[in-house]
C-alpha positions as CSV (number, residue, x, y, z in Angstrom):
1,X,26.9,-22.8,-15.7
2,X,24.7,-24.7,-12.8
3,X,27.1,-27.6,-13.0
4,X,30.2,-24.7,-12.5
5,X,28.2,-23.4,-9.6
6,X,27.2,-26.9,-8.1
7,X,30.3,-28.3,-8.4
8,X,31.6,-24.8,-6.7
9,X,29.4,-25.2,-4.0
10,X,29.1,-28.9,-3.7
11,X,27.7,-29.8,-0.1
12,X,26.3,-26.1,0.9
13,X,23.6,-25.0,-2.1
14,X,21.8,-27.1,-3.9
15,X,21.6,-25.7,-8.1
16,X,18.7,-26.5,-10.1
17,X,18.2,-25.2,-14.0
18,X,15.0,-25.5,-15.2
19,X,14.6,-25.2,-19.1
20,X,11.1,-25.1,-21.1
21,X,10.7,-24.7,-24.8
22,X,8.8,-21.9,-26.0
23,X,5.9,-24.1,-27.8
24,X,5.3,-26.4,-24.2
25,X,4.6,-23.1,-22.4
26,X,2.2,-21.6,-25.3
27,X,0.4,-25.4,-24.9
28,X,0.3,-25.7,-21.7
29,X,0.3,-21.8,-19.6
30,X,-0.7,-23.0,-16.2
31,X,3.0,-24.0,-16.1
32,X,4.3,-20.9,-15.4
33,X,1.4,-19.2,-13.9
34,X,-0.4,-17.9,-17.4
35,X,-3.6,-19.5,-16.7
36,X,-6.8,-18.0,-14.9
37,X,-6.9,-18.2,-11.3
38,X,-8.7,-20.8,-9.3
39,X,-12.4,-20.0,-9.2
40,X,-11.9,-19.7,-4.7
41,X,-8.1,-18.0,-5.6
42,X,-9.0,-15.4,-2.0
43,X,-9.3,-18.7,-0.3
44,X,-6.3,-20.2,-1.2
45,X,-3.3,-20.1,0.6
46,X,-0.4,-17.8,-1.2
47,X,2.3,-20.6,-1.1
48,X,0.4,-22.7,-3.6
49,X,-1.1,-19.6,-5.9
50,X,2.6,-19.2,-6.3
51,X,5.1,-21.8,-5.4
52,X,7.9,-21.1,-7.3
53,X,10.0,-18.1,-6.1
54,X,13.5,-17.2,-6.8
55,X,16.1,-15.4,-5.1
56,X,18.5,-12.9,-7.1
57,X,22.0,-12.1,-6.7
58,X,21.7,-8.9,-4.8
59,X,18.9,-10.9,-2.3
60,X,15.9,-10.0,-4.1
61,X,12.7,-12.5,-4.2
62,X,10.9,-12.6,-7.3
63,X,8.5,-14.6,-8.7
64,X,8.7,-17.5,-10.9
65,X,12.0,-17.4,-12.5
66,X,15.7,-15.4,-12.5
67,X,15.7,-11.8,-14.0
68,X,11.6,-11.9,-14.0
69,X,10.6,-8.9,-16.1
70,X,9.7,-5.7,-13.9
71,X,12.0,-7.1,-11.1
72,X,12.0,-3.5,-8.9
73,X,8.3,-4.1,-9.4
74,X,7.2,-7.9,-8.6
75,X,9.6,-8.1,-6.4
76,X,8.1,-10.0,-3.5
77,X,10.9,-9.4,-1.0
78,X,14.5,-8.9,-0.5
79,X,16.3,-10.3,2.1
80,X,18.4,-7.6,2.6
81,X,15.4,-5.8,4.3
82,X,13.9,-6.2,7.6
């Protein structure tokens, strides 16, 4: 699929799939944002409690990866809003 889409739309978007196996994210949770927060977490700026954000199809922002459980939820944006 991303090398359908990258080769569809070679020179304007830039696809990136990112795959993790089950047992690395149970090992290692701070991965995808499973670990505790940062003892100062109020003082730290938002783009680097979460850096990874992701924007659907219909131009919703969510956090952390496509189809992110409780979408209508923690959605962070869309861009189809002012």
């Amino acid at each position: 699929m991303a090398f359908a889409l990258a080769l569809k739309y070679n020179g304007s978007m830039t696809i990136q799939v990112d795959l993790m196996h089950a047992e690395e994210i149970l090992a290692t949770p701070d991965l995808v944002y499973a670990g505790d927060l940062l003892e100062n977490w109020q003082e730290t700026s938002p783009a680097e409690l979460l850096s990874l954000i992701v924007m659907e199809a219909d131009g919703t922002v969510v956090p952390i990866s496509y189809g992110f459980p409780g979408t209508t939820r923690s959605a962070i944006c869309s861009s189809r809003i002012e």
